[in-house]
N, C-alpha and C positions, 0 to 999 in steps of 0.2 A: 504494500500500500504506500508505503513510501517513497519507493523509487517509482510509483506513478504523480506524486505532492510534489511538485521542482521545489515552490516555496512558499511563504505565510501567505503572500497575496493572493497567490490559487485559488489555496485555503479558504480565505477569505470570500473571494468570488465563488468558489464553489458551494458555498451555504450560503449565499444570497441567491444562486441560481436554485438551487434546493427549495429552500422559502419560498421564491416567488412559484415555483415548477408545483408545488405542496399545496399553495393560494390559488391559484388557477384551477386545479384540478379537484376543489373543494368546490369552488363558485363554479364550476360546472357539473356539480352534482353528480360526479363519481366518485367522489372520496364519502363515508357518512362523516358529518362535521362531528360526533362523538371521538372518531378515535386521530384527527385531526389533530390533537396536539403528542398524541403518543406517537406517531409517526414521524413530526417535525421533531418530534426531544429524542426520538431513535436515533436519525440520522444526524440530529444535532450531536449526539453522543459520540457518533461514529467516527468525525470529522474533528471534533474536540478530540478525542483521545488519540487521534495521527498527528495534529496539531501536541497534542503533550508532551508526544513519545517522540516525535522530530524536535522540541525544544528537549526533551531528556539526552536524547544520544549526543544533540548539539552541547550540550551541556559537559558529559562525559567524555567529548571530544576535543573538547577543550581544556578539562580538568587535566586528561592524559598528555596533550602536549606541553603543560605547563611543567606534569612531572618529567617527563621527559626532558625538559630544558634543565630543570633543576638538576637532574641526574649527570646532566653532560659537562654542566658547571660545575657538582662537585667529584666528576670524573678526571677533571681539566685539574681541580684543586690539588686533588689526590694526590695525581702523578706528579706537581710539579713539588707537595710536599713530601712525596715519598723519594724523589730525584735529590731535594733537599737533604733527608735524612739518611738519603744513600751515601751523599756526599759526607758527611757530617760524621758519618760510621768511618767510613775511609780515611779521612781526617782524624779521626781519633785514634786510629790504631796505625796510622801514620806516627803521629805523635805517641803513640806508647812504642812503636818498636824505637823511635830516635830514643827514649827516654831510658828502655833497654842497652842501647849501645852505648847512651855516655853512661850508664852505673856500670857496667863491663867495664871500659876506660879508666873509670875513680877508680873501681877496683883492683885492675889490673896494675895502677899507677901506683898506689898504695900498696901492692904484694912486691913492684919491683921494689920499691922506695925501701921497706922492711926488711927484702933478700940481702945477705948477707954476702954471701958468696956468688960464683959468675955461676956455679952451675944451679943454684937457687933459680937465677938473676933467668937460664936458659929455661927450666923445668916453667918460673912462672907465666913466659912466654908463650910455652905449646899450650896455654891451658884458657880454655873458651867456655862459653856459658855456666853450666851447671856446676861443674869443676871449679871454675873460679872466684865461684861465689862460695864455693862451700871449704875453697883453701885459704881467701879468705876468713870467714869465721872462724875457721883453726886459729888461723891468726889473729884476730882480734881479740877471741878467747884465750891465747895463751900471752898475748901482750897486757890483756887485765889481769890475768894473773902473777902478770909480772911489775906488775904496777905503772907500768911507761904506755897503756893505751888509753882510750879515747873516755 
């Protein structure tokens, strides 16, 4: 029924043609004027309620593109805040591996600075990450026990 309605004026013209088509066909004494207005409130009904349901879908159609806009906006947001926080992650662990390689450096600087001997001075050399850290703490531990550390 709808896609026979183009639009509201139709609509409109077509229940005034209805009415007048209703009025004529009463005053010429083929309708009985008893059921004359259940007739006109039928098709008035008819016509109202393709008029409702064409302002409902309009209605839904519009509701839907709205969310749909909103969705594309905060699709748009998203990515440019999740590109943000991509970035931001990367940057951080940029800055924790730098932050790794100078305590390495203190460290390493501190075990030669302490080495006593060249072949200390060689051993604290070959020694990287884990190692380092933890021949430091030897060291640190055995210079408070010595009373001369930090």
């Amino acid at each position: 029924m709808i896609s026979l309605i183009p639009n509201e004026i139709t609509i409109a013209v077509i229940l005034v043609v209805v009415a007048l088509v209703v009025l004529l066909i009463s005053r010429m004494g083929l309708l009985p004027s008893k059921s004359l207005p259940y007739v006109a409130g039928a098709l008035l009904a008819v016509f109202g309620l393709a008029f409702a349901n064409r302002l409902r879908v309009k209605g839904l159609r519009d509701a839907a593109e709205k969310r749909r806009k909103e969705l594309e906006d905060f699709a748009k947001k998203a990515a440019v805040d999740g590109e943000s926080a991509d970035a931001a992650a990367a940057r951080a662990a940029e800055l924790n591996a730098q932050a790794d390689r100078q305590e390495q450096a203190a460290a390493k600087s501190i075990a030669l600075i302490n080495a006593k001997t060249e072949k200390d001075k060689d051993a604290v050399d070959n020694l990287h990450g884990d190692e380092l850290h933890r021949q430091l703490d030897e060291l640190v531990g055995r210079l408070t026990k010595e009373g001369s550390g930090p």
